[in-house]
C-alpha positions as CSV (number, residue, x, y, z in Angstrom):
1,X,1.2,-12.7,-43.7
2,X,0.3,-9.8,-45.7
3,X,-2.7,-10.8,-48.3
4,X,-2.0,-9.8,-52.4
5,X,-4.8,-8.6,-54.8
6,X,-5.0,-9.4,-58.1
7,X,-4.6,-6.1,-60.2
8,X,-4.5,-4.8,-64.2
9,X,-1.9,-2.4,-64.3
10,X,-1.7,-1.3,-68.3
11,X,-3.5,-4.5,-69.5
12,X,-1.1,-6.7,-67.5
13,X,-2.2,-8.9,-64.3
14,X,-0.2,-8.4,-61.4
15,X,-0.4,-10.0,-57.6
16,X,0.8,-7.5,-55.7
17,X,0.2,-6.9,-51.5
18,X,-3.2,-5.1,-50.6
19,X,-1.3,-2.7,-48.3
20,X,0.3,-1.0,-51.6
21,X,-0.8,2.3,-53.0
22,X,-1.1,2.3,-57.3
23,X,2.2,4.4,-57.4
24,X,3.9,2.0,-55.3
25,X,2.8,-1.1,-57.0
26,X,3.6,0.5,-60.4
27,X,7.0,1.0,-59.3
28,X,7.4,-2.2,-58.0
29,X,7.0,-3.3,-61.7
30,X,8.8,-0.4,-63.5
31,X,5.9,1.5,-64.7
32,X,6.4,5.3,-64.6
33,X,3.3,7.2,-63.6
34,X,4.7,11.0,-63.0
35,X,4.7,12.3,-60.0
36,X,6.0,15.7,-58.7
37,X,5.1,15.9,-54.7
38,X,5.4,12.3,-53.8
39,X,8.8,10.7,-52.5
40,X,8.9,7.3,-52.0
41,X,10.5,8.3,-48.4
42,X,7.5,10.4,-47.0
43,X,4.2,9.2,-46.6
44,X,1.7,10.8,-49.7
45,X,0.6,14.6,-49.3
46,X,-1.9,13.8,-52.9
47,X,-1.1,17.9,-52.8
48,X,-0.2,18.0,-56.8
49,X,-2.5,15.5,-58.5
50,X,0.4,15.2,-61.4
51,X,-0.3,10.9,-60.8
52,X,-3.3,10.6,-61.8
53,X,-4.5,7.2,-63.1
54,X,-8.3,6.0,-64.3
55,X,-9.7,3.3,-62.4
56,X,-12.5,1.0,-64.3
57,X,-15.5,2.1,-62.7
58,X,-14.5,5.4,-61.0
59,X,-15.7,8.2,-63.1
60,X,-13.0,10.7,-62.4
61,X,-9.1,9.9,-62.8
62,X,-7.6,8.7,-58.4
63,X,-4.7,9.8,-57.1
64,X,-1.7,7.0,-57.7
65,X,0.1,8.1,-54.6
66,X,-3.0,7.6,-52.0
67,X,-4.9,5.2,-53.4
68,X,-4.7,1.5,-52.6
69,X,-4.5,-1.2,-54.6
70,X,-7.8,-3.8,-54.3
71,X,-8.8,-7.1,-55.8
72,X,-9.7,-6.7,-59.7
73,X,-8.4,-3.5,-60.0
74,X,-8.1,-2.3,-63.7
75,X,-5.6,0.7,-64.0
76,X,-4.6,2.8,-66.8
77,X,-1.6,5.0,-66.4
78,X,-1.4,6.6,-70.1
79,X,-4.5,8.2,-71.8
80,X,-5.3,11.2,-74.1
81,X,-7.5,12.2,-71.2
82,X,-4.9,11.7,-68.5
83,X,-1.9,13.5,-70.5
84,X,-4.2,16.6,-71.3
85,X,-4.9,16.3,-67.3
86,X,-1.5,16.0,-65.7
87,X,-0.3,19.0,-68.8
88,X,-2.7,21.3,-67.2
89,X,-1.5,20.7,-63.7
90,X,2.1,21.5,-64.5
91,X,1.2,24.5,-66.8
92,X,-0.7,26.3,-63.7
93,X,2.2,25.3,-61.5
94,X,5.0,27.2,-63.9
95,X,2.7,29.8,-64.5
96,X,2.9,30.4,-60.8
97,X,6.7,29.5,-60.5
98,X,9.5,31.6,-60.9
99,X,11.4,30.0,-64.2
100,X,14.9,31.0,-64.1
101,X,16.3,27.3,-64.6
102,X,19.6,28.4,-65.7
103,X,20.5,29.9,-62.4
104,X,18.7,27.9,-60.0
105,X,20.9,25.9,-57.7
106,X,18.4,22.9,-58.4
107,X,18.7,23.1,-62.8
108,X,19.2,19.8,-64.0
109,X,18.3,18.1,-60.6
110,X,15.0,19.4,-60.8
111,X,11.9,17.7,-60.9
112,X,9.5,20.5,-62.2
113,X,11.9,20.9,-65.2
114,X,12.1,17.2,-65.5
115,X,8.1,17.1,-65.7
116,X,7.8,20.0,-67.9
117,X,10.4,19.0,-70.0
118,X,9.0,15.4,-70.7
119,X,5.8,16.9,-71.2
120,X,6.5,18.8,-73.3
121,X,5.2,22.2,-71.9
122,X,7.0,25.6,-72.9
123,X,7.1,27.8,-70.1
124,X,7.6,31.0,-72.6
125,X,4.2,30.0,-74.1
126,X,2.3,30.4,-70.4
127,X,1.3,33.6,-68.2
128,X,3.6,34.4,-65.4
129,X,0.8,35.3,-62.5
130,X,3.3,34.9,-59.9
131,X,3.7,37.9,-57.6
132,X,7.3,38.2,-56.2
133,X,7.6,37.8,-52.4
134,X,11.5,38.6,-50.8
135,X,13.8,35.5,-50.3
136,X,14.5,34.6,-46.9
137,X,17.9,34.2,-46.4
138,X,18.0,34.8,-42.4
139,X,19.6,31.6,-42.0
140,X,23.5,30.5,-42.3
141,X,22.6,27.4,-43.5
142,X,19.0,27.2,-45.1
143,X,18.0,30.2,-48.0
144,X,14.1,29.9,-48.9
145,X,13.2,31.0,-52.2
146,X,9.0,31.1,-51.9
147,X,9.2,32.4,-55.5
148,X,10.2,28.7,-56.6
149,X,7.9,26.9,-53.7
150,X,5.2,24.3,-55.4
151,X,3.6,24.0,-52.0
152,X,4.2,20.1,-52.6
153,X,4.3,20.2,-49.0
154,X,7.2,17.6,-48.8
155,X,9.4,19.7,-46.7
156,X,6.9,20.1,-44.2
157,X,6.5,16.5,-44.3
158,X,9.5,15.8,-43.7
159,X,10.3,18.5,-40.8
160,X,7.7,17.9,-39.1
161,X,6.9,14.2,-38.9
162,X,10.3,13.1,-40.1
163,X,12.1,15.4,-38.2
164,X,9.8,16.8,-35.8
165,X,11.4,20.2,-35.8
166,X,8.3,22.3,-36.9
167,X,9.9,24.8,-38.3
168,X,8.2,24.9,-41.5
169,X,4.2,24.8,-41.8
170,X,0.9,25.8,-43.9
171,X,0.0,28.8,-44.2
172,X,-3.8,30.4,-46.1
173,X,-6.1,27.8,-47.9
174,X,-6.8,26.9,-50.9
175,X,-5.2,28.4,-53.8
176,X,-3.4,31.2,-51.7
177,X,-2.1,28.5,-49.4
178,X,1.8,28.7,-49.1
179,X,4.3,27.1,-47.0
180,X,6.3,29.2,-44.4
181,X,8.4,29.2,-41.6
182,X,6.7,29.2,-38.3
183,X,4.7,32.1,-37.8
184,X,6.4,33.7,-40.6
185,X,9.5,34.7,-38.4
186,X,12.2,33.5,-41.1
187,X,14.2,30.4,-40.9
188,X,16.7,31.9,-38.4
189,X,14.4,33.0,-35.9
190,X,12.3,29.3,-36.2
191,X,12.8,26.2,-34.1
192,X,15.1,25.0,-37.6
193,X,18.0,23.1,-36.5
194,X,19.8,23.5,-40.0
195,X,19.9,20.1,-40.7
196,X,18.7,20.3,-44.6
197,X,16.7,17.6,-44.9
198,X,14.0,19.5,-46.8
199,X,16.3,21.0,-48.9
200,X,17.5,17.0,-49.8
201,X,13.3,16.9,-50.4
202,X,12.9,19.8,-52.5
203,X,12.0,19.4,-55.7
204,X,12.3,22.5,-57.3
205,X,15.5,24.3,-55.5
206,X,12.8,26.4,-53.5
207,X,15.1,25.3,-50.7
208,X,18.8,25.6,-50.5
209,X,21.9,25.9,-49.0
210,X,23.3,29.5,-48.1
211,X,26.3,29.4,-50.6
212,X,30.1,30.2,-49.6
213,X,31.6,29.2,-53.4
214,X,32.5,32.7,-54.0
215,X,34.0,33.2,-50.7
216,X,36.6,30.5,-51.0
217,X,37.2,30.7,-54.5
218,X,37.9,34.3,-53.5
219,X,40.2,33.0,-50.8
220,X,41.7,30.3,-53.5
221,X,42.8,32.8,-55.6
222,X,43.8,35.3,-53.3
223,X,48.2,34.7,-53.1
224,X,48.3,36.2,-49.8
225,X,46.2,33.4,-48.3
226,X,47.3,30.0,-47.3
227,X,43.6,27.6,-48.0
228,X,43.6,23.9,-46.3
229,X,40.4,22.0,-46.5
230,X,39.3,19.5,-45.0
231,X,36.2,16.7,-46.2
232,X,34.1,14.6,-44.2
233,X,34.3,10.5,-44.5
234,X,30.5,11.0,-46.2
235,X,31.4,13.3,-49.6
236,X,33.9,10.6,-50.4
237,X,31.2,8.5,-51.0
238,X,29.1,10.8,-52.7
239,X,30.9,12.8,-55.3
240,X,31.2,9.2,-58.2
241,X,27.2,9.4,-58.4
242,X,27.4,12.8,-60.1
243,X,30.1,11.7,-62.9
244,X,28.6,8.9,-64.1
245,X,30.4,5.9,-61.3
246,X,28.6,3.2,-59.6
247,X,27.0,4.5,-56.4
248,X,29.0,4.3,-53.3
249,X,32.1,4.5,-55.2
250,X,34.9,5.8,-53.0
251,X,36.3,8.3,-54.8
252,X,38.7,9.7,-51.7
253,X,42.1,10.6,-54.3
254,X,40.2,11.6,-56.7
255,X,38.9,13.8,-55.0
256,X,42.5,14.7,-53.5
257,X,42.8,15.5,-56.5
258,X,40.4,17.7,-58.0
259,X,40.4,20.0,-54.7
260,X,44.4,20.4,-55.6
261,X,43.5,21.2,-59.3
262,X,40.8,24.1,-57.9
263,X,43.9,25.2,-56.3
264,X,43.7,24.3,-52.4
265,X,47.2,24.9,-51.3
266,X,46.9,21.9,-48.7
267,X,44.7,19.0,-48.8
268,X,44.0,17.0,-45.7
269,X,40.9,14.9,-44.3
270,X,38.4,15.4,-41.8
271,X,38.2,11.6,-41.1
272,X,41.9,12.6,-39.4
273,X,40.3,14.5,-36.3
274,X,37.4,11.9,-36.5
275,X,39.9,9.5,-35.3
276,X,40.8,12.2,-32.9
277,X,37.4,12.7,-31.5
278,X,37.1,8.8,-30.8
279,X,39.9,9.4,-28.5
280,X,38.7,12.5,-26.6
281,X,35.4,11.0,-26.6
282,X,36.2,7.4,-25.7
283,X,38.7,8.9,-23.2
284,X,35.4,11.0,-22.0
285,X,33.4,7.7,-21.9
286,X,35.6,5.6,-20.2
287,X,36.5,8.4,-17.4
288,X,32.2,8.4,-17.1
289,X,31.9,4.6,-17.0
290,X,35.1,4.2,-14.1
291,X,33.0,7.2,-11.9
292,X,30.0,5.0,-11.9
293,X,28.1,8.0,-13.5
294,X,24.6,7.2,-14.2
295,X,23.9,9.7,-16.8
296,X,25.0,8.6,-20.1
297,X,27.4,9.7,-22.9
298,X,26.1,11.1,-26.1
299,X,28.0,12.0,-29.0
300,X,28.3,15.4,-30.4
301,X,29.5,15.5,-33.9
302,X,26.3,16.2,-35.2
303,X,25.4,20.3,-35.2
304,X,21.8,19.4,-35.9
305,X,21.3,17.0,-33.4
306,X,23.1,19.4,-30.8
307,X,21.0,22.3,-31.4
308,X,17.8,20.1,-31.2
309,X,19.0,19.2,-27.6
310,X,19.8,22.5,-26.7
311,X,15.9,23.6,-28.1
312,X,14.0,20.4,-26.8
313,X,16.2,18.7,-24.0
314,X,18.7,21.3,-22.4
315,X,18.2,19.8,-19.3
316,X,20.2,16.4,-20.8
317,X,22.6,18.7,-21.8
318,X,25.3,17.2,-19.2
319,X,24.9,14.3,-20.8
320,X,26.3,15.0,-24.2
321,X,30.0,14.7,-24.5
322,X,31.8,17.7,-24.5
323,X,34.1,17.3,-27.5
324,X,33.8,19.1,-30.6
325,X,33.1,17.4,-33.7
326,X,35.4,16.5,-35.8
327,X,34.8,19.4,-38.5
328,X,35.6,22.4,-35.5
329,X,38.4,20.0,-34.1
330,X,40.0,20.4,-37.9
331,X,39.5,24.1,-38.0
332,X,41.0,24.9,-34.7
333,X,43.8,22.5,-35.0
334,X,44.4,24.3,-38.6
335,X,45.2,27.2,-36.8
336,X,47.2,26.3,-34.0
337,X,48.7,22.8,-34.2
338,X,49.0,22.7,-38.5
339,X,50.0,26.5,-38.3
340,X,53.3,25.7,-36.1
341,X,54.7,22.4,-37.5
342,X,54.3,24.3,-41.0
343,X,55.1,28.0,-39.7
344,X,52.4,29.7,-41.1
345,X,51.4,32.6,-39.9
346,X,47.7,31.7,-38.3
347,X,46.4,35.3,-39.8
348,X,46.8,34.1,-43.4
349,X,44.9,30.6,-43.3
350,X,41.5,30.4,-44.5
351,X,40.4,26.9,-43.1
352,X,37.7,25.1,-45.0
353,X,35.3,22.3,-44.3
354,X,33.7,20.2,-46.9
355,X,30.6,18.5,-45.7
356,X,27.2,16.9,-46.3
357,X,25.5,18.7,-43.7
358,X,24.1,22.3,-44.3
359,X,24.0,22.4,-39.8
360,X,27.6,22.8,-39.8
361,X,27.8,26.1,-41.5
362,X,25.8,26.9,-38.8
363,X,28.2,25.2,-36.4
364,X,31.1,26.8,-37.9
365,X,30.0,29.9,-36.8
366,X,28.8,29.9,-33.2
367,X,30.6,32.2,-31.2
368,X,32.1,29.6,-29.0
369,X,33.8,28.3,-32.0
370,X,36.7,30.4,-31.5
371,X,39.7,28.9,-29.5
372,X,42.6,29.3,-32.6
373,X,41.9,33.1,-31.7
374,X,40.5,32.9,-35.0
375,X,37.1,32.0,-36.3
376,X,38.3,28.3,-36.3
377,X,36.3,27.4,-39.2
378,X,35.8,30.1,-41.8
379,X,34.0,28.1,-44.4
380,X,31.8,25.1,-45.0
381,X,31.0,24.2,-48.6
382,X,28.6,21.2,-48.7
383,X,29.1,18.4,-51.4
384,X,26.3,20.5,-53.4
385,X,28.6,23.5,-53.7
386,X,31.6,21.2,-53.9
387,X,29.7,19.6,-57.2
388,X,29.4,23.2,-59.0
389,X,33.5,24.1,-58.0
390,X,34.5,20.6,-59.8
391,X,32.3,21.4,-62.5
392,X,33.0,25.3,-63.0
393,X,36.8,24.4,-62.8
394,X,36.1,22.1,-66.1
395,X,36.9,18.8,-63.9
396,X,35.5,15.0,-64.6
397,X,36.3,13.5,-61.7
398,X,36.0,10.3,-63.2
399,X,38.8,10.6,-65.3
400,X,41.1,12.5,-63.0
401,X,44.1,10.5,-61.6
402,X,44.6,10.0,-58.3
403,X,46.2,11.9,-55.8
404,X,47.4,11.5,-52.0
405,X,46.6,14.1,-49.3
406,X,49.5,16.3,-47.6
407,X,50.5,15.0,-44.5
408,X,50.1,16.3,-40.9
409,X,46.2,16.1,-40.4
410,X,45.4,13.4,-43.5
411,X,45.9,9.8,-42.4
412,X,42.9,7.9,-41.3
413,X,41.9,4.6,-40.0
414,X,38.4,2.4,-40.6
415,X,37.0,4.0,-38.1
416,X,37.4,7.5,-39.1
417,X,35.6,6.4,-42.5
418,X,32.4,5.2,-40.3
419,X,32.1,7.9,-39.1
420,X,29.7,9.1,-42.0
421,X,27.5,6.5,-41.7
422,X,24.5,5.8,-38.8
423,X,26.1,3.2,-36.2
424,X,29.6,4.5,-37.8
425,X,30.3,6.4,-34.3
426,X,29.3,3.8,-32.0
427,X,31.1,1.0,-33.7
428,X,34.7,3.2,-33.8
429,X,34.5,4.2,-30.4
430,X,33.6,0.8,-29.2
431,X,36.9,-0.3,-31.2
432,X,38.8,2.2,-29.1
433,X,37.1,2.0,-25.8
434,X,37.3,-1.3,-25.3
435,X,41.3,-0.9,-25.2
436,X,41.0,2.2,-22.9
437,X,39.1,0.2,-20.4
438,X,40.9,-3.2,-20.7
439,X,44.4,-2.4,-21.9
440,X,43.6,-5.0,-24.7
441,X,42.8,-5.1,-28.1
442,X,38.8,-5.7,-29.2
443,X,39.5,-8.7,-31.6
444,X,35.9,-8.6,-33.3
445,X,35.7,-5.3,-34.6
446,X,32.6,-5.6,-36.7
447,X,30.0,-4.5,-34.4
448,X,27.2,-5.3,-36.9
449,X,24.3,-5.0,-33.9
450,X,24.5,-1.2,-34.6
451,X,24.9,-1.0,-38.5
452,X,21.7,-0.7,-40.9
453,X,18.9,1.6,-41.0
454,X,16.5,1.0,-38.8
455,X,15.7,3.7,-36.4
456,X,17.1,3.0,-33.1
457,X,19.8,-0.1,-32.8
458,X,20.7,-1.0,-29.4
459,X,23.6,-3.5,-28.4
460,X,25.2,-4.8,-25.2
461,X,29.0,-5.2,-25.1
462,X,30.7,-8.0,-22.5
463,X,33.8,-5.6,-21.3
464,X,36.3,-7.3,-18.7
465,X,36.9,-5.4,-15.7
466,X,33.2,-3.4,-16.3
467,X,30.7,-5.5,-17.4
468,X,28.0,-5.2,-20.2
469,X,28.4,-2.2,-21.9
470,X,24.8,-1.0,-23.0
471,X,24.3,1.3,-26.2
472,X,22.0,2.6,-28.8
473,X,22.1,4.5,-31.8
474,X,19.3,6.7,-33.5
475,X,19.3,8.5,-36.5
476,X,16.8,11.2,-37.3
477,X,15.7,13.4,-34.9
478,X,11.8,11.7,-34.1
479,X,14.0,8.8,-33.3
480,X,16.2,11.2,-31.3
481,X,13.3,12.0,-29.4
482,X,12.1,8.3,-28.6
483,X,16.0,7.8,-27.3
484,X,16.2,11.1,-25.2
485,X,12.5,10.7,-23.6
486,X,13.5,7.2,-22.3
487,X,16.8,8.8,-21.0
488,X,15.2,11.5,-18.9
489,X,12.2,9.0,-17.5
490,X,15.0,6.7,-16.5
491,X,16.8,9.3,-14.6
492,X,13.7,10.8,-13.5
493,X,12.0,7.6,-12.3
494,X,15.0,5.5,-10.9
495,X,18.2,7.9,-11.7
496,X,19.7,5.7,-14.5
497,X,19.7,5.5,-17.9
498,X,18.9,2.5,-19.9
499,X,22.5,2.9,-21.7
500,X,25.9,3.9,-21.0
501,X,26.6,5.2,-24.4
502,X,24.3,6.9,-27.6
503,X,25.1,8.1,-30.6
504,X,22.9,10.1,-32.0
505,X,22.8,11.7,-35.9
506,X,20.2,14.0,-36.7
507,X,20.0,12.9,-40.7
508,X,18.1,9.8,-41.6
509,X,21.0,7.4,-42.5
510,X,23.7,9.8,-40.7
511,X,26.0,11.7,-43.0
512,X,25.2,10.1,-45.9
513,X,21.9,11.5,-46.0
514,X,22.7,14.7,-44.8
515,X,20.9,17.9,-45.8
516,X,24.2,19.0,-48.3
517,X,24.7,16.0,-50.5
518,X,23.6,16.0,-53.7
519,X,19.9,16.3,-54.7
520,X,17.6,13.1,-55.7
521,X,18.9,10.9,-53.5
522,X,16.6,8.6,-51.2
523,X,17.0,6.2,-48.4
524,X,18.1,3.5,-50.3
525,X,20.9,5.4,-51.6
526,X,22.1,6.1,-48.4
527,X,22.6,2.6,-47.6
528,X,24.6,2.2,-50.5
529,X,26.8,5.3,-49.5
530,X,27.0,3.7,-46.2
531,X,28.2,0.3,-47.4
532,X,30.9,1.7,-49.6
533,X,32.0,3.5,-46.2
534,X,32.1,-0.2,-44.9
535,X,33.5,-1.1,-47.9
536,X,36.5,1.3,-47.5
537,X,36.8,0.1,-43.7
538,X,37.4,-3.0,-44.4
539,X,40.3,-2.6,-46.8
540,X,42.0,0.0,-44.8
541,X,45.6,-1.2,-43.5
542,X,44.6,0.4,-40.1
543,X,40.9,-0.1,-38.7
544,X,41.0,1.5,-35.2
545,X,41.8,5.5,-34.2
546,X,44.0,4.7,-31.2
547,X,46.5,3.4,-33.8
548,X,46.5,6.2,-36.2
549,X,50.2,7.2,-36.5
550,X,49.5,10.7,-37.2
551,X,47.1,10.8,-33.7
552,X,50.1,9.7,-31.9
553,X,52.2,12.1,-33.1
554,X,49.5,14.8,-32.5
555,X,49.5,13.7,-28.6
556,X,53.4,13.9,-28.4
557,X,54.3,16.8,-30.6
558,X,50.8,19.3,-29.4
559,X,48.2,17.8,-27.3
560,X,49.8,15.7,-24.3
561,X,47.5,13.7,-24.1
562,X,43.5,12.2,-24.8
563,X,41.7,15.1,-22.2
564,X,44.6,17.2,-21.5
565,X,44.4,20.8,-20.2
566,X,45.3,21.8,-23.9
567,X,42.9,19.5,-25.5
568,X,39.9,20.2,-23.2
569,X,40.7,24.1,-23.9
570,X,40.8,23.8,-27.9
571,X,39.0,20.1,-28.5
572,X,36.2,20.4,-26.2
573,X,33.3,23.1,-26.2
574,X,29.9,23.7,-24.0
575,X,26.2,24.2,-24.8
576,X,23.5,26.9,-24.9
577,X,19.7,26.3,-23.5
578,X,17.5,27.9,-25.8
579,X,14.0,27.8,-25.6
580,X,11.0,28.1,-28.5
581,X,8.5,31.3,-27.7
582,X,6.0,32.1,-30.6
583,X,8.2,30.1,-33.3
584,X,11.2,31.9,-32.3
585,X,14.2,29.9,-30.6
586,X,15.6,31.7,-28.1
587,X,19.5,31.6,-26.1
588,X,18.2,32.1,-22.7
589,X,21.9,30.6,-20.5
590,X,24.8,29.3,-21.4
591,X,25.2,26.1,-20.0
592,X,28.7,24.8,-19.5
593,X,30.3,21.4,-18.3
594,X,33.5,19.6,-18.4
């Protein structure tokens, strides 16, 4: 049991547990000490010394974030001296920053200009000794803007411990110190794996998505071109937060909606081809688990997560199901299967994705990514740059009336929905697998043993006809790693893995917390976005992919059937090895199975 201290936070006693920091304990109680490089999320960096508090006895003011509570404690978070303190803090910090508020991707979400603004500290009244260094914008996914950089140090916090990518680091000392991509090669030539979570930690916009509005509303607007989007089961639970709606709200015809006011000419849903996937997957699966295979199946929806096997575990790569995710199954099915039943010609649709993840504009445009004849996917907005379209077009998505998609790729089941949420995978395939290897239905469809955040969930399934069917689940990529190192020393050592199936997302929380949705939000928002997914999945007429009407008609009318010639050649894809040399991932072989 954890033993509580007896503390004066303000004047008032509080029992609070010894293993607290100040900051912590003050939030516990609602008292606002300001902060600017600590996040609740990431252990403390201490890197901006905005939370400072006096201590009785100390003769200098301590650091809120890193210093621990202890018995008698007196704590004072508001004091001339302490406001003339943090002022000074944030006034060098602008004076080195590069104020354009107005046009910063991060204005109104931003936690300098919070700070400042509450402060009361006028950037026009301060000295601009900043020196301009060139934006790196060699990624697809990720632009860095070092002109706005704090040097917080949060996004190498969470890359490296959270994610443990290393693709972001220190560089200089003291003063001239300055955070950079690994050995200053730009974030394309790194070990990134696009997954965004430091943008999602950013607190100043320094990082940020590589922006496609002006692309597609080019492509809206453009008469000649027929524009379908698509949006992942995540941005439907994401969108209310921003208009003033209870978090996890489902929003999903609203939304409907506003993407037909921008002027989409067809509106369908990427939780359609999720339901897909759990068929081409489970079908993969369950042809795996009938061989005897020892090697497991691992999903491959998530681009991050794929391109962090490809850098760190290529030689698992036979391992990870074949199928495309259910964003690239959309855009080649866009151009091929939507494209006939509509008679369109292919040549005029401009197929776009809306997604929480910054990795899959990355995805969208691997060269593999191809099989319409067309780039399959020709833009991926995430719910960021979805946000700023609503709001240019004059929307309030609160007060727009709802709206059902167009048919052909739209309807989806419960276990499309789950698919943006950690576990959400697992538990829909189970749903489906279970009748692919039984020829029954799974009656108890809940599979609760993989839901929730902790880091890696396992669960064994009693199948008739197999046996127990052993899984896990891992979100974030250093629990990734613990997953995929006891795969390989279990093949390595006695040629089996401890599971037949793993899903695997590489954002904290899965989709919910991926690197694209909106900016602010922490951990314990994601597992409200993740129970309104429940929440939808629950009240949906249909709760299990092999019984989406629109699937079956899919199969007849296009496809054949789950792993069919024509399905393996447009719904299935292959891998790349790459390996890291000086900071700089490289494609050394393609490496394909099927």
């Amino acid at each position: 049991m954890i033993k509580k201290v007896n503390i004066w936070l303000d004047g008032k006693h509080l029992e609070v547990p010894e293993t607290m920091t100040i900051i912590e304990a003050a939030d516990k109680y609602n008292v606002n000490i300001p902060r600017l490089c600590y996040h609740p999320d990431l252990p403390p960096t201490a890197n901006c010394g905005v939370c400072v508090v006096e201590v009785a006895g100390n003769p200098t003011p301590k650091r809120a974030c890193c210093t621990p509570v202890a018995e008698g404690m007196k704590i004072v978070t508001n004091s001339k001296l302490l406001r003339s303190y943090r002022k000074t803090l944030v006034e060098m910090i602008l004076s080195h920053h590069d104020v354009v508020c107005p046009t910063c991707s991060a204005n109104n979400k931003c936690e300098l200009q919070t700070l400042a603004n509450n402060m009361g500290v006028d950037p026009d009244t301060l000295p601009n000794i900043m020196h301009k260094a060139p934006i790196d914008a060699t990624s697809p996914s990720i632009v860095r803007d070092v002109n706005k950089c704090i040097a917080c140090g949060r996004c190498v916090t969470v890359c490296n411990d959270v994610q443990t990518v290393y693709a972001l680091t220190f560089s200089d000392r003291g003063i001239e110190s300055q955070i950079t991509s690994a050995f200053g090669s730009g974030m394309a030539n790194s070990a990134c794996v696009n997954c965004g979570q430091c943008t999602v930690y950013c607190p100043t916009g320094a990082l940020r998505e590589n922006s496609d509005i002006d692309a597609v509303w080019d492509a809206v607007l453009d008469p000649l071109k027929h524009v379908i989007v698509q949006e992942a089961p995540a941005i439907r639970v994401s969108l209310a937060e921003e208009f003033g709606m209870e978090l996890g709200t489902i929003t999903v015809k609203k939304m409907y909606a506003a993407l037909r006011k921008i002027g989409f000419d067809a509106v369908m849903d990427t939780n359609f081809t999720a339901d897909l996937t759990i068929l081409e997957e489970g079908t993969e699966c369950v042809n795996k688990l009938k061989s005897g295979s020892k090697r497991p199946l691992i999903t491959s929806c998530s681009p991050g997560w794929i391109k962090f096997m490809e850098t760190y575990y290529p030689d698992l790569a036979d391992c990870v199901s074949t199928a495309k995710s259910p964003m690239s199954m959309f855009g080649v099915l866009s151009k091929t299967y939507y494209a006939q039943e509509q008679n369109i010609d292919p040549a005029n649709i401009v197929s776009v994705a809306i997604m929480p993840c910054i990795a899959k504009k990355f995805e969208a445009r691997r060269p593999e990514m191809r099989d319409s004849g067309f780039q399959d996917t020709d833009y991926v907005l995430t719910t960021r740059e979805l946000l700023r379209m609503i709001k240019e077009a004059g929307i309030d998505l609160k007060y727009v009336k709802e709206e059902d998609a167009d048919e052909t790729m739209s309807f989806y089941t419960g276990a499309g929905t789950i698919f943006g949420t950690t576990g959400g995978v697992m538990e829909a395939a189970i749903r489906s697998a279970y009748t692919l290897v039984t020829g029954e239905e799974l009656e108890e469809i809940d599979i609760t043993a993989v839901r929730g955040l902790e880091g890696v969930k396992e669960a064994t399934i009693p199948v008739p006809g197999f046996g127990d069917l052993h899984v896990a689940v891992a979100h974030g990529l250093s629990n990734a790693r613990l997953v995929m190192d006891r795969i390989r020393e279990g093949l390595n050592t006695t040629g089996e893995s401890p599971w037949h199936f793993v899903e695997i997302m590489a954002c904290p929380g899965g989709c919910v917390g991926g690197g694209g949705q909106p900016y602010g939000n922490n951990m314990a928002m994601r597992a409200r976005r993740g129970e309104g997914l429940y929440h939808e999945d629950r009240n949906l007429p249909i709760r299990k992919s092999h019984h989406n009407p629109e699937i079956k008609r899919i199969y007849e009318r296009f496809l054949g059937e789950p792993n069919s010639p024509l399905a393996h050649r447009l719904l299935h894809t292959h891998y790349f090895k790459r390996s890291v040399n000086n900071g700089q991932v490289i494609e050394e072989a393609t490496h394909k199975h099927h």
